[in-house]
LUMNU-703105 format. One record per residue (C-alpha): residue in three letters; x, y, z. Coordinates in steps of 0.5 Angstrom, whole numbers, padded with zeros to 4 digits, always signed. Example, Ala and Ser with C-alpha at 12.3 -4.5 7.8 and 13.67 -1.06 7.14 Angstrom:
<sites>
ALA+0025-0009+0016 SER+0027-0002+0014 
</sites>
This chain:
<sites>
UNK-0032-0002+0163 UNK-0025-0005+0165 UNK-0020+0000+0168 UNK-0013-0001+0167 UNK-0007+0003+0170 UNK-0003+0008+0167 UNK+0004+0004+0166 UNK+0006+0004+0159 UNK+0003-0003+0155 UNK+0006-0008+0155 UNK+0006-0009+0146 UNK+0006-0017+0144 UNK+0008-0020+0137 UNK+0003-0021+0132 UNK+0003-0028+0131 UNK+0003-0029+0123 UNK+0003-0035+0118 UNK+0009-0031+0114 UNK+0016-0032+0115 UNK+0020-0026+0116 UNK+0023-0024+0110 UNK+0019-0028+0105 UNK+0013-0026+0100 UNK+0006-0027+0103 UNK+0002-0032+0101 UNK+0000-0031+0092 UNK-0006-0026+0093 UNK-0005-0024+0100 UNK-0002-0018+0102 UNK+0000-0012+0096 UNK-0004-0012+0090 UNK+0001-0010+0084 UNK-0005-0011+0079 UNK-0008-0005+0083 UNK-0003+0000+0082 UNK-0002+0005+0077 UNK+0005+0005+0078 UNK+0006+0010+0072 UNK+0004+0015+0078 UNK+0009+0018+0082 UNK+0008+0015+0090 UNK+0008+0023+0091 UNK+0004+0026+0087 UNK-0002+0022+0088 UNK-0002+0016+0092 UNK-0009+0013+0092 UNK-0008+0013+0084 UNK-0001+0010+0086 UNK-0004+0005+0090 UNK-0011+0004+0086 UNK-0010+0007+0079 UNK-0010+0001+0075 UNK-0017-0002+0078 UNK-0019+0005+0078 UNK-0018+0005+0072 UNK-0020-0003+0069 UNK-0025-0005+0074 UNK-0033-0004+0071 UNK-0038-0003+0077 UNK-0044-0008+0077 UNK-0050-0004+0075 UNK-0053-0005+0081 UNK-0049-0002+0085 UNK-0048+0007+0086 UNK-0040+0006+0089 UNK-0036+0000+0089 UNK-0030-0001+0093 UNK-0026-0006+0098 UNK-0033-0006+0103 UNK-0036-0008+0097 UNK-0031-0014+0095 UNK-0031-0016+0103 UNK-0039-0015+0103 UNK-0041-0019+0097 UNK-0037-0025+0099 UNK-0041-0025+0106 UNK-0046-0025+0103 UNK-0046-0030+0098 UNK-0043-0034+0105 UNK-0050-0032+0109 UNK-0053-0033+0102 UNK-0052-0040+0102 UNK-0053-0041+0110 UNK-0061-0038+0109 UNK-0062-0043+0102 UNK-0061-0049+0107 UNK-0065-0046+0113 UNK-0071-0045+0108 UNK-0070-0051+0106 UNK-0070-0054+0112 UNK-0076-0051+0116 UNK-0080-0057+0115 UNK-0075-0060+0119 UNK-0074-0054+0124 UNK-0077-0054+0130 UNK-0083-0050+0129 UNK-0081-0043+0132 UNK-0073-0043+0133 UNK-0069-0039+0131 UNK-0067-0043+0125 UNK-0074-0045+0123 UNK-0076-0037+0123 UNK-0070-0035+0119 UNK-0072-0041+0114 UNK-0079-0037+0113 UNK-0077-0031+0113 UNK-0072-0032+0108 UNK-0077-0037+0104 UNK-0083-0031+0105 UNK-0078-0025+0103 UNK-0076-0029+0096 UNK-0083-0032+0094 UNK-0084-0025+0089 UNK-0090-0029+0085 UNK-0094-0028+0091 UNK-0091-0022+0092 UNK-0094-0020+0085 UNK-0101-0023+0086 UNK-0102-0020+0093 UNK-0101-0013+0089 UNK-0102-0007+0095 UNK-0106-0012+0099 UNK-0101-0013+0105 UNK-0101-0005+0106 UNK-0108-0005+0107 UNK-0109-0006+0114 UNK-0103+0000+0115 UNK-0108+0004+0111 UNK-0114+0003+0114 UNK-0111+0005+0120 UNK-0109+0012+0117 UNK-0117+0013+0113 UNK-0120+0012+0120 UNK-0117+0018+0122 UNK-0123+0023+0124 UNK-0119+0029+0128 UNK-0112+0032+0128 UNK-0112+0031+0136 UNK-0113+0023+0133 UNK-0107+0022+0130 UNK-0102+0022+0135 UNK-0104+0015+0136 UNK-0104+0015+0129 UNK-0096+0015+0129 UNK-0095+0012+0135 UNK-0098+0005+0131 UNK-0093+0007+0125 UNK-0087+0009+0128 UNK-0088+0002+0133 UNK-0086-0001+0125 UNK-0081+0003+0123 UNK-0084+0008+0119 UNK-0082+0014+0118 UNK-0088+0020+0120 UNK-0087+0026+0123 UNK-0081+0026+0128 UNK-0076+0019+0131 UNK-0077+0017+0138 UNK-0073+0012+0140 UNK-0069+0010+0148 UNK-0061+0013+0148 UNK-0057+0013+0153 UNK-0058+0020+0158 UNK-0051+0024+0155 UNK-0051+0027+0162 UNK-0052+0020+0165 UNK-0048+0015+0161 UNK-0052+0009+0166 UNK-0059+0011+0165 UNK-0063+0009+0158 UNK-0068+0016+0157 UNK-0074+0017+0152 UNK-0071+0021+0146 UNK-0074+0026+0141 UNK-0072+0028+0135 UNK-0073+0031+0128 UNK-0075+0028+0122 UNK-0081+0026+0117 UNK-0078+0028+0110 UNK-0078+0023+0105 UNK-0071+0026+0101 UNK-0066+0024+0105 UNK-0063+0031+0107 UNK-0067+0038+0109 UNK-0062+0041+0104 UNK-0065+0037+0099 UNK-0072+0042+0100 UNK-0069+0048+0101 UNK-0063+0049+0096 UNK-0065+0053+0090 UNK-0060+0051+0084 UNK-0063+0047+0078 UNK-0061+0041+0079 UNK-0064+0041+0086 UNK-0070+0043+0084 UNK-0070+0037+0079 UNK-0071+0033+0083 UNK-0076+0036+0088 UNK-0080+0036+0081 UNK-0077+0028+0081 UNK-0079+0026+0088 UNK-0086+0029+0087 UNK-0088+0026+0081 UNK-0085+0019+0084 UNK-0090+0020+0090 UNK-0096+0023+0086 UNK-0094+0015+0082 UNK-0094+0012+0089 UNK-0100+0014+0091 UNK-0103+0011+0086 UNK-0101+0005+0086 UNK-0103+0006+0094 UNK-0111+0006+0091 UNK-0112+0014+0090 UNK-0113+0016+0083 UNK-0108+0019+0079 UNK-0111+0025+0081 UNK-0112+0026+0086 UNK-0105+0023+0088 UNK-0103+0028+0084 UNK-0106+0034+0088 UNK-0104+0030+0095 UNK-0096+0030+0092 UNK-0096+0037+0092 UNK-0099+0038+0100 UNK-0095+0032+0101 UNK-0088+0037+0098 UNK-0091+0042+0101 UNK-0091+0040+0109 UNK-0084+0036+0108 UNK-0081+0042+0107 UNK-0084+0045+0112 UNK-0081+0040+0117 UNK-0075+0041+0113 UNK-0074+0048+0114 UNK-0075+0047+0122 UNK-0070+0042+0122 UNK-0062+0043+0124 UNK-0057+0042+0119 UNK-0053+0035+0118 UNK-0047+0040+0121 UNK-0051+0042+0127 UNK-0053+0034+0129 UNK-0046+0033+0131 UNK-0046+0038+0135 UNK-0048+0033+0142 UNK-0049+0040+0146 UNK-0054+0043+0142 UNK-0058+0036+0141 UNK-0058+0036+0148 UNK-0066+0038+0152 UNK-0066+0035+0158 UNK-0074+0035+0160 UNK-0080+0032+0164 UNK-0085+0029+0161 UNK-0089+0034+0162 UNK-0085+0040+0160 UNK-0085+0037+0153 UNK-0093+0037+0153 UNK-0091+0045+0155 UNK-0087+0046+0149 UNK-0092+0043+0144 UNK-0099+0043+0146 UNK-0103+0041+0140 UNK-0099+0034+0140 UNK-0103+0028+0145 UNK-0097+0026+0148 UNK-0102+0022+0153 UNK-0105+0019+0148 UNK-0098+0018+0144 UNK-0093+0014+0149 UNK-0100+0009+0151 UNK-0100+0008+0144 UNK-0093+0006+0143 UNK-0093+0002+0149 UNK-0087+0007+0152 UNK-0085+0005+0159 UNK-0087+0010+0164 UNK-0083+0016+0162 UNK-0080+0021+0167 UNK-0074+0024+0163 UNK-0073+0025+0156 UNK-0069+0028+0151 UNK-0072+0033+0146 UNK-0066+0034+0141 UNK-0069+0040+0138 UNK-0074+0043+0141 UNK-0074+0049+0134 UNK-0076+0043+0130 UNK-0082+0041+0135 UNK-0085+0047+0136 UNK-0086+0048+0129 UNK-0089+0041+0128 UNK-0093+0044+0134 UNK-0095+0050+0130 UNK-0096+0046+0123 UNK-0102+0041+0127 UNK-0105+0048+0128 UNK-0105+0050+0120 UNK-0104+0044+0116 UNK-0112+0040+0114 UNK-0112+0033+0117 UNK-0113+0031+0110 UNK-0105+0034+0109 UNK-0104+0029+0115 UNK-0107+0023+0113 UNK-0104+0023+0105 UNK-0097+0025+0108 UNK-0097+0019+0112 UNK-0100+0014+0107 UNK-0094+0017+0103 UNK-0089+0015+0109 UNK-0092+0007+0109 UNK-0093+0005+0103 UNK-0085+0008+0101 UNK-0083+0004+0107 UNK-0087-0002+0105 UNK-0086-0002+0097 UNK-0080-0005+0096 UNK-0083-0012+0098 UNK-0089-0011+0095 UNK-0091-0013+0088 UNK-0085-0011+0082 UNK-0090-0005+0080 UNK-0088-0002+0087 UNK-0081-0005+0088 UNK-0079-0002+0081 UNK-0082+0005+0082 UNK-0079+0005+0089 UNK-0072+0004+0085 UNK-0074+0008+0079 UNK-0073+0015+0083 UNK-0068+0012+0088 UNK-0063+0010+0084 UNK-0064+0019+0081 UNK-0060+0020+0088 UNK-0056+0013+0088 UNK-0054+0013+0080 UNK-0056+0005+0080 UNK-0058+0003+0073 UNK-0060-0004+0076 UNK-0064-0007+0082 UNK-0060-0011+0086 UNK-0063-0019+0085 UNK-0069-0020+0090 UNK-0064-0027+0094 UNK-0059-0020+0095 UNK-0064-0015+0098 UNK-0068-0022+0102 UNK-0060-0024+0104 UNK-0061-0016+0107 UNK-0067-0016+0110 UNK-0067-0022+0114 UNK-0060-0020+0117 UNK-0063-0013+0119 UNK-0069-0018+0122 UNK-0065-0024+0125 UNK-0059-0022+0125 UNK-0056-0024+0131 UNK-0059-0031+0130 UNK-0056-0031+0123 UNK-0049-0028+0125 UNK-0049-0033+0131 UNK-0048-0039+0124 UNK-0044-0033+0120 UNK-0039-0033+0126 UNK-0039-0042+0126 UNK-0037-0042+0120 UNK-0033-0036+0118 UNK-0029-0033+0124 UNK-0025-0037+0128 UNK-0022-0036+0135 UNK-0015-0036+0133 UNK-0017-0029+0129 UNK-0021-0026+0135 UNK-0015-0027+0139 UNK-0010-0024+0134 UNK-0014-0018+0132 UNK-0015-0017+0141 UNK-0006-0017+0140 UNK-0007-0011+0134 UNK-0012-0007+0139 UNK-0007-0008+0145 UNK-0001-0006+0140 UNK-0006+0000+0138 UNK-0007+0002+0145 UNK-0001+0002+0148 UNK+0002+0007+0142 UNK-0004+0011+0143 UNK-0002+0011+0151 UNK+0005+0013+0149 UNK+0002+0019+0144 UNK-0002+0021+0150 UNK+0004+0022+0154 UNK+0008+0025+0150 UNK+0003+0030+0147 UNK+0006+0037+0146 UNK+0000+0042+0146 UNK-0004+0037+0152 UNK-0002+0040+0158 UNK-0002+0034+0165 UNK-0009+0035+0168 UNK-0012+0035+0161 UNK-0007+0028+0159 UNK-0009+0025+0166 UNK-0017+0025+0165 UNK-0015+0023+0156 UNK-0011+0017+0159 UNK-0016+0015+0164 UNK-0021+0015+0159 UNK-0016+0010+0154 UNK-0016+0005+0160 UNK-0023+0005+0160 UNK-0024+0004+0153 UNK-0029-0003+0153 UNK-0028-0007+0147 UNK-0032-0012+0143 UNK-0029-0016+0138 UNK-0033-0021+0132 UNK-0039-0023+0136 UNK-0043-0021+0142 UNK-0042-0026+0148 UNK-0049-0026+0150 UNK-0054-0027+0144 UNK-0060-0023+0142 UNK-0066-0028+0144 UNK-0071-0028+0138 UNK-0076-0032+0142 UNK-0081-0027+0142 UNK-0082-0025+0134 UNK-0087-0028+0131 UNK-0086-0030+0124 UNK-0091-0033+0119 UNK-0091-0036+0112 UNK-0096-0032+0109 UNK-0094-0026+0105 UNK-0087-0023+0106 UNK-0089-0015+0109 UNK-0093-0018+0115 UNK-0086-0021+0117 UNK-0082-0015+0116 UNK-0087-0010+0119 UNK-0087-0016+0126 UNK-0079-0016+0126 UNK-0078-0008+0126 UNK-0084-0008+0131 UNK-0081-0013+0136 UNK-0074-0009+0134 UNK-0078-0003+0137 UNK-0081-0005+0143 UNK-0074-0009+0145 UNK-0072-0002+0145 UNK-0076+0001+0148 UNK-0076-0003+0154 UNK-0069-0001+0156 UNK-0072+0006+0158 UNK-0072+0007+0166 UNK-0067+0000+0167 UNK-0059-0001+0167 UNK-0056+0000+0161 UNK-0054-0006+0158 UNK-0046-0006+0156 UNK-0046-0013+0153 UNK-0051-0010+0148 UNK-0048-0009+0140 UNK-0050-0005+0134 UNK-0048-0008+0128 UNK-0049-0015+0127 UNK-0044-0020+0126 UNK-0043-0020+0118 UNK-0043-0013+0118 UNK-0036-0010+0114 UNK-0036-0005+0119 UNK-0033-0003+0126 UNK-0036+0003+0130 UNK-0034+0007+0136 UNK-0041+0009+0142 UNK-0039+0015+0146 UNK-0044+0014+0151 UNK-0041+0006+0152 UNK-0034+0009+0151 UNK-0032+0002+0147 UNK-0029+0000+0140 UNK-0033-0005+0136 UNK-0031-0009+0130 UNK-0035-0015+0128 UNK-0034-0021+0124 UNK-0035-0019+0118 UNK-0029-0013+0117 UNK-0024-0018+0120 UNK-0024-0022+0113 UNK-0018-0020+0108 UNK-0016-0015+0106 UNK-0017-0012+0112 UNK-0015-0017+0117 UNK-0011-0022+0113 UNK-0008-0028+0117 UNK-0003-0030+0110 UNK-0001-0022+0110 UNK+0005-0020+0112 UNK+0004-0015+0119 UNK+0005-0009+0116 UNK+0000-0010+0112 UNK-0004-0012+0117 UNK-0002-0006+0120 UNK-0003-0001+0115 UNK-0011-0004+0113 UNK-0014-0007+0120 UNK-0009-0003+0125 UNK-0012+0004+0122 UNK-0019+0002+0123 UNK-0018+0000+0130 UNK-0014+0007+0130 UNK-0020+0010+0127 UNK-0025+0007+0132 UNK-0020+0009+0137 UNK-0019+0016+0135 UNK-0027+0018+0135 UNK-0026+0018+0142 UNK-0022+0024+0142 UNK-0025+0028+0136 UNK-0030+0033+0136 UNK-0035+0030+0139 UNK-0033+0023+0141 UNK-0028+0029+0146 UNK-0034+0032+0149 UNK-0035+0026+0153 UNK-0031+0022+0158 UNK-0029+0015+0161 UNK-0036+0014+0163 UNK-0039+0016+0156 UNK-0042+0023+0161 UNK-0042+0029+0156 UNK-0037+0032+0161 UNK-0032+0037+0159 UNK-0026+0035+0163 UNK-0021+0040+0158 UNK-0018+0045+0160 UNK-0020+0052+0157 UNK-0013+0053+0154 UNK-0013+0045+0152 UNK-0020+0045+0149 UNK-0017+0052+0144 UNK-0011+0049+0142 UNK-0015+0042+0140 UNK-0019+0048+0136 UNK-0015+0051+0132 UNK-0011+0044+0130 UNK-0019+0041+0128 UNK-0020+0048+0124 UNK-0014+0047+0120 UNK-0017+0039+0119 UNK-0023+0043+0117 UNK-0019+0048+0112 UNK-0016+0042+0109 UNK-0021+0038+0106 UNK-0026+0045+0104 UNK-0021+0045+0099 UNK-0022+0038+0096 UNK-0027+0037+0091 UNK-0033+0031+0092 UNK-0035+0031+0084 UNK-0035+0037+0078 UNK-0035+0043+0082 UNK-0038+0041+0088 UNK-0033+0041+0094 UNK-0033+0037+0102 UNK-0036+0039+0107 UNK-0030+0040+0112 UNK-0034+0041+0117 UNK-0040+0036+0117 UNK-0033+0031+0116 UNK-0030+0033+0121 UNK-0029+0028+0126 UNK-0028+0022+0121 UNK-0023+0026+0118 UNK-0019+0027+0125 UNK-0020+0020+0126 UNK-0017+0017+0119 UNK-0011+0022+0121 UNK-0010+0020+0127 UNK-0013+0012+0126 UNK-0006+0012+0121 UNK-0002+0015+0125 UNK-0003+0011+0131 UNK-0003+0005+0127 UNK+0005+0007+0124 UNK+0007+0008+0131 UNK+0004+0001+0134 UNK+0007-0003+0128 UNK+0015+0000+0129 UNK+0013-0002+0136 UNK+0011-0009+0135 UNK+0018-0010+0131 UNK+0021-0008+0138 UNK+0026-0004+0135 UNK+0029-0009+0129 UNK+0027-0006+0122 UNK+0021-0009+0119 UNK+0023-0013+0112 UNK+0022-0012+0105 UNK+0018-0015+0101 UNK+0017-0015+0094 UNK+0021-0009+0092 UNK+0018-0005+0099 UNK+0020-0004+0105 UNK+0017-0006+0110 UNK+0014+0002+0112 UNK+0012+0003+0104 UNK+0008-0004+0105 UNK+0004-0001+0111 UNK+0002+0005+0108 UNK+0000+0001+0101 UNK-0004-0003+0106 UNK-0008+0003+0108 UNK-0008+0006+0101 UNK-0011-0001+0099 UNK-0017-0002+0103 UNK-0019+0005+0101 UNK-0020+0003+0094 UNK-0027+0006+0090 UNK-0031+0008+0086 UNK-0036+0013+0087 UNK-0043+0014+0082 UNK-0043+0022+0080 UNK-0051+0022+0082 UNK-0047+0017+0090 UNK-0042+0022+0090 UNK-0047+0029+0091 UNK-0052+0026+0094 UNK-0045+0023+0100 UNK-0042+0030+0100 UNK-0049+0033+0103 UNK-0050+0027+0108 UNK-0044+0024+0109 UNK-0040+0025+0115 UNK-0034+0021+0111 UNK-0030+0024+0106 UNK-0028+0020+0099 UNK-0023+0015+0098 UNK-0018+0019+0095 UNK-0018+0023+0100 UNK-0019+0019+0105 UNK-0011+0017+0102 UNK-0009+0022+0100 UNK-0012+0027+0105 UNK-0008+0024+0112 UNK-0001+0021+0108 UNK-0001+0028+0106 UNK+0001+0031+0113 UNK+0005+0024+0116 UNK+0013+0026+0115 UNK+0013+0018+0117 UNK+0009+0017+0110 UNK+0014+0022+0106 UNK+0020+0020+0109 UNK+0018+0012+0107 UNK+0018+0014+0099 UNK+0023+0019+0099 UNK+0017+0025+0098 UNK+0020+0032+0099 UNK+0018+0039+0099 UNK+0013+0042+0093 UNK+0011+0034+0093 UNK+0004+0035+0091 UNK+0003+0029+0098 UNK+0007+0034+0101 UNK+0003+0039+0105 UNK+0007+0046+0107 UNK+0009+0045+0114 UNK+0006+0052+0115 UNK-0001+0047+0114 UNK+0001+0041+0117 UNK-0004+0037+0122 UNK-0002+0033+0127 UNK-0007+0032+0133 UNK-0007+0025+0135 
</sites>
């Protein structure tokens, strides 16, 4: 944690290759292909920005939405891509056990898709005979101890998470989960389309199971108890909305006091099995759902059990078995996504040998594709964005002082990574063979598991990332209270070093405002400069958040995600506050960096017209209908249309930049604008 004074920041120019008031280097900066300049600006600024790529650009067939994350995506990929072909072929030359002869093996064992096909369902078979040995329920505790070690989804997650109410402990967590689908609503709703594909999903596990080793019947009677006790496990379950909520998922417990609340689970027996270190505190996040997972130990036959969690391994395993499984895996799956072709077998190793070693792969990413000059001019663009977050803060109407003190304190205590870790993962530990690709991947979440583990009881590491170096993607961690942004966001478009910086400004500074703002959303607020779920406002303060965040909530209802289904207001909540205060943050800061002299125009813009489209920009997509239903009951981030035009809406900044006027449809009433950051 860094602490800083509460004197106003300092705001540092960003070096840039542009000259002032010259064009950007061809390709950089402004799309005007993208464009659909038919579209007033004021009228529907995403179409504005993006209407002619919306419009011209035909999404890969292996792909359920396509937009600039993909684009940023697909060129690291192909560049992580070309790092693991000379690692495979070079492991004859690695030491064995090094990190570049393991991701050579891993790669080269991933993509060896003959053997894949040879093999059939005999590298599940162990998994298997581990669930047909089972003899009693009281057994299967250590049954799902064993799986859950291999990331296989079984009953509930358990895992080590910071304490909420001591952000320098590491606990045991316990949460809900088990289900299949990929949300409890998907069990539960009524309509036709619904229940079509709860029809779907039992037939693909009847067809699962079958190719599991169970015949066709009895797979089929197996499906059903299987649909049966995940819905079971669904209606215990809290909504996507409630899991938002950090105070309700907060049950702090003794271990002993979990054996109280659900008897007929051998946690013994359990936590010896998952070689957990000695427990003496841990969350239970929804002790509803447990206590029903209690009664349904007492009720469901052991051999309802058993077949549901042959269903949870071979799912978990079937995309790296043979075709027959890899393909019925897709089959259903692309119902949800709306996918018409598998992604090519290179893509999904390229994937899995990142989620396996990917701190060893982005150390390789990082020495050919980031360079210190970038680090250290994205570092400029944070302090910038923190200095006119201080500024704001400072001023900000509805805050009252003892509120803005303890607001200010924890911006200064923001940590913040930027590209890379300083200290790498060690791999030395992970065993990796040149057999069949199911035993490598089932060792690495394995190891991945037990790294984790053993951070119950011991200090908090605060050097440690999530996401790994290619990532195109940046979080904000309350528990740590730190912004982090790897490597792989910080390529064109998002950070452009041949952009001009309002550009820059408008793309990269709004997610760097985005990760900012989280700390003062609905729930990133919860929380303090220590990462402590503390509430340090002040009631009055606290309503007046409230109500500005309600009328965030209003705004988006009324947005439709596809046909006539709307958003989830609330479940988007917090990535809504931050997109608003993420720009409007990211505006102040560029004004501030041009140190009161107007920025130039460019290419027919000004300097103010070209930040904005830089922000319309990168949020550029297309969305599958089959994606875009499935995103508006699960996903926290609205659509891309109105991640634009949702914010740009209630920003004067925007409508006074391109003449927008009152009765404008990028115009929000003043009655209904939201301003909180």
């Amino acid at each position: 944690m860094r602490i800083r004074s509460f004197a106003p920041f300092l705001l540092l120019p960003i070096v840039n290759l542009t000259v002032a008031g010259a064009d950007p280097a061809p390709g950089h900066g402004i799309q005007r292909a993208y464009q659909d300049t038919t579209c007033a600006p004021c009228s529907d600024f995403f179409r504005f920005a993006n209407g002619s790529w919306v419009s011209h650009f035909e999404m890969p067939a292996s792909y359920s939405s396509y937009g600039t994350f993909d684009e940023v995506f697909d060129r690291n990929q192909d560049n992580v891509h070309r790092l693991l072909e000379d690692a495979a072929r070079q492991v004859t030359k690695a030491k064995a056990g090094s990190d570049e002869w393991k991701l050579g093996v891993f790669y080269r064992t991933c993509m060896d898709s003959a053997r894949a096909d040879a093999d059939g369902a005999k590298p599940l078979e162990p998994l298997l005979r581990r669930i047909d040995a089972l003899e009693s329920t009281p057994a299967l505790a250590a049954a799902v101890a064993g799986l859950q070690r291999e990331n296989v989804t079984a009953m509930f997650r358990f895992a080590a998470r910071q304490d909420f109410e001591n952000s320098s402990a590491v606990i045991a967590f316990l949460g809900q989960g088990g289900l299949g689908l990929p949300d409890r609503d998907y069990y539960l709703k009524s309509d036709s389309t619904s229940r079509a594909l709860v029809d779907a999903y039992r037939g693909h596990v009847a067809r699962m199971l079958t190719l599991s080793g169970l015949d066709a019947s009895a797979s089929s009677s197996a499906a059903a108890r299987i649909l049966a006790l995940e819905t079971a496990l669904a209606q215990a379950s809290l909504t996507n909305v409630q899991v938002r909520d950090p105070k309700l998922n907060y049950h702090p417990m003794t271990s002993a006091e979990l054996v109280n609340r659900a008897p007929h689970f051998d946690w013994t027996a359990y936590f010896g099995a998952i070689e957990a270190p000695p427990i003496t505190r841990l969350n239970l996040a929804q002790p509803g759902f447990f206590h029903a997972l209690d009664s349904l130990l007492t009720t469901v036959p052991l051999a309802d059990w058993k077949v549901y969690l042959r269903w949870h391994a071979t799912k978990h395993a079937a995309p790296w078995l043979s075709s027959a499984f890899a393909q019925e895996d897709f089959a259903f799956n692309s119902k949800l996504s709306g996918e018409k072709e598998m992604q090519p077998r290179w893509k999904r190793c390229v994937n899995a040998t990142d989620d396996a070693l990917g701190e060893a792969l982005g150390r390789k990413f990082v020495e050919r594709h980031f360079t210190a000059a970038t680090r250290a001019r994205v570092l400029t663009m944070i302090t910038n964005l923190e200095g006119a977050l201080h500024d704001r803060l400072s001023t900000l109407e509805w805050m009252n002082d003892s509120t803005r003190i303890q607001a200010l304190a924890k911006l200064d205590a923001f940590g913040r990574k930027i590209g890379y870790p300083d200290r790498w993962r060690d791999y030395s530990k992970l065993g990796v063979t040149q057999g069949p690709f199911l035993p490598n991947v089932l060792a690495a979440e394995s190891f991945e598991f037990h790294r984790r583990l053993m951070k119950i009881g011991r200090p908090v590491d605060r050097a440690e990332w999530n996401m790994t170096p290619p990532t195109v993607n940046a979080y904000y961690n309350a528990s740590m209270n730190e912004i982090v942004f790897p490597a792989g966001i910080l390529q064109p478009p998002f950070y452009d070093p041949l952009a001009d910086d309002a550009v820059n400004y408008g793309a990269m500074g709004s997610v760097i405002g985005h990760e900012m703002t989280h700390g003062f959303d609905d729930r990133g607020r919860q929380f303090d400069a220590q990462g402590n779920l503390r509430d340090w406002w002040t009631p009055g303060d606290a309503d007046r958040f409230k109500s500005r965040a309600a009328r965030v909530i209003e705004q988006f209802n009324g947005y439709t995600a596809v046909d006539t289904m709307h958003l989830n207001g609330k479940l988007t909540t917090g990535e809504n506050i931050a997109d608003l205060g993420g720009l409007a943050v990211a505006y102040r800061a560029y004004q501030h960096s041009l140190g009161g002299k107007p920025g130039p125009a460019m290419g027919g813009y000004s300097a103010d017209q070209r930040f904005f489209l830089g922000y319309a920009q990168v949020w550029r997509e297309l969305v599958r209908p089959e994606q875009a239903r499935m995103w508006a009951s699960t996903d926290p981030h609205s659509p891309g249309r109105w991640r634009v035009n949702g914010p740009l809406s209630n920003l004067p900044e925007f409508a006074h930049a391109f003449g927008c006027t009152s009765g404008d449809a990028m115009v929000r009433a003043d009655s209904l604008k939201v301003r909180i950051w």
